[in-house]
C-alpha positions in Angstrom: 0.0 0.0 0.0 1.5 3.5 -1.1 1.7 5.4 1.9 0.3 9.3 1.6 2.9 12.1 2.0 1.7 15.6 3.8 3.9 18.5 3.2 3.7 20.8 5.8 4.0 24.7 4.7 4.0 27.3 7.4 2.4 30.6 6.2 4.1 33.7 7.6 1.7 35.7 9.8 2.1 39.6 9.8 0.7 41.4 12.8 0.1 45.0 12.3 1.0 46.8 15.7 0.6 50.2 14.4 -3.0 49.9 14.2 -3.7 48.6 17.6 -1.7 52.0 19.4 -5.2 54.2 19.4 -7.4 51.3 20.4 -8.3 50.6 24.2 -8.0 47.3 25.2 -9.8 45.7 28.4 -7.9 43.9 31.2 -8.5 42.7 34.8 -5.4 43.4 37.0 -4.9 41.3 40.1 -2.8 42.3 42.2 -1.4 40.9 45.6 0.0 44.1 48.1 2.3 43.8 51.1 0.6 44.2 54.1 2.8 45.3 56.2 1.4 48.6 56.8 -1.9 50.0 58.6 -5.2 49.9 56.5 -5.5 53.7 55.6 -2.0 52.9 53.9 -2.7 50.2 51.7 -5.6 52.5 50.5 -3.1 55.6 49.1 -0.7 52.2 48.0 -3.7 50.9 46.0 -4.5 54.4 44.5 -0.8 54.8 43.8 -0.8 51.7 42.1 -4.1 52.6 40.2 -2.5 55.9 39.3 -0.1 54.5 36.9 -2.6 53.4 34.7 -4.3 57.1 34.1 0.0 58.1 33.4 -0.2 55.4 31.1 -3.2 56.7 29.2 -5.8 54.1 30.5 -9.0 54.7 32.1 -10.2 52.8 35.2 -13.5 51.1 34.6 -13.7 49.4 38.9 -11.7 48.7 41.9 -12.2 45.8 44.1 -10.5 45.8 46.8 -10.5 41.5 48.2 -9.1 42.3 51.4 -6.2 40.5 53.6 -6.1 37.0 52.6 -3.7 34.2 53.7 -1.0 33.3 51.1 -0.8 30.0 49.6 3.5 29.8 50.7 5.5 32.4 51.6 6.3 35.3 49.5 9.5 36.9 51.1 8.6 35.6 54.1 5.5 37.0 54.5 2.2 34.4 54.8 -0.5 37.7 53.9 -1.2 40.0 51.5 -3.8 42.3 50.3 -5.8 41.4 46.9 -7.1 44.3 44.8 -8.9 43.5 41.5 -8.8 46.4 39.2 -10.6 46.7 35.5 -9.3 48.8 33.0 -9.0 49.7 29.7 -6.0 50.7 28.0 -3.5 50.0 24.9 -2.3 47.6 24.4 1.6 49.2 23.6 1.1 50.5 27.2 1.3 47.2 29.1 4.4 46.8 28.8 5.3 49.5 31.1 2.8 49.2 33.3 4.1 45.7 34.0 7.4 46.8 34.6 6.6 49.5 37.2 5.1 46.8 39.1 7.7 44.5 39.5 9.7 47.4 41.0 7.5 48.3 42.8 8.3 47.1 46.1 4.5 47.2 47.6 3.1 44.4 45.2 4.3 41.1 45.6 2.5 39.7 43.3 0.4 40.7 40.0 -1.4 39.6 36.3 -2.7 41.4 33.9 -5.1 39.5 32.1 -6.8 41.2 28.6 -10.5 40.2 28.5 -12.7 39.0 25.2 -13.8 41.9 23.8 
């Protein structure tokens, strides 16, 4: 019996990123805070932390705010930290930097940014 050949072609995919800079994405952003500080605190840490979406030319859409919750191990040796959920919308060309100032940010020990289904 003749056996059947399959040739296998890749097509090259182009993405245009230039048209994607003016339009606003949606995303969910988790974040887990150190709590190491009073309550009042964490509340001008989470507005801080909210704050560098606006700079980043996003808009917030809501703000939950999960409370003190009990890690599931250590993160630098802490065993608690303070969940915020925040929706947004913003570019996607934007994330990037966002990102970044969150992992130096030494209040977060934790976060994701997750882009929603439109």
């Amino acid at each position: 019996m003749p056996r059947a050949t399959i040739s296998k072609r890749r097509r090259k995919e182009t993405v245009s990123v230039a048209g994607d800079a003016g339009q606003k994405r949606n995303y969910e952003l988790v974040m887990v805070l150190n709590t190491g500080s009073a309550e009042d605190k964490i509340e001008t840490k989470v507005d801080a932390l909210n704050q560098n979406i606006v700079d980043f030319g996003g808009e917030i859409s809501g703000v939950e705010q999960w409370g003190r919750r009990k890690l599931a191990y250590p993160i630098k040796n802490l065993t608690e930290g303070y969940y915020v959920l925040t929706r947004c919308k913003m570019s996607p060309s934007q994330t990037g930097g966002l990102e970044a100032k969150l992992r130096i940010s030494e209040d977060v020990l934790r976060h994701m940014l997750i882009k929603l289904d439109d």
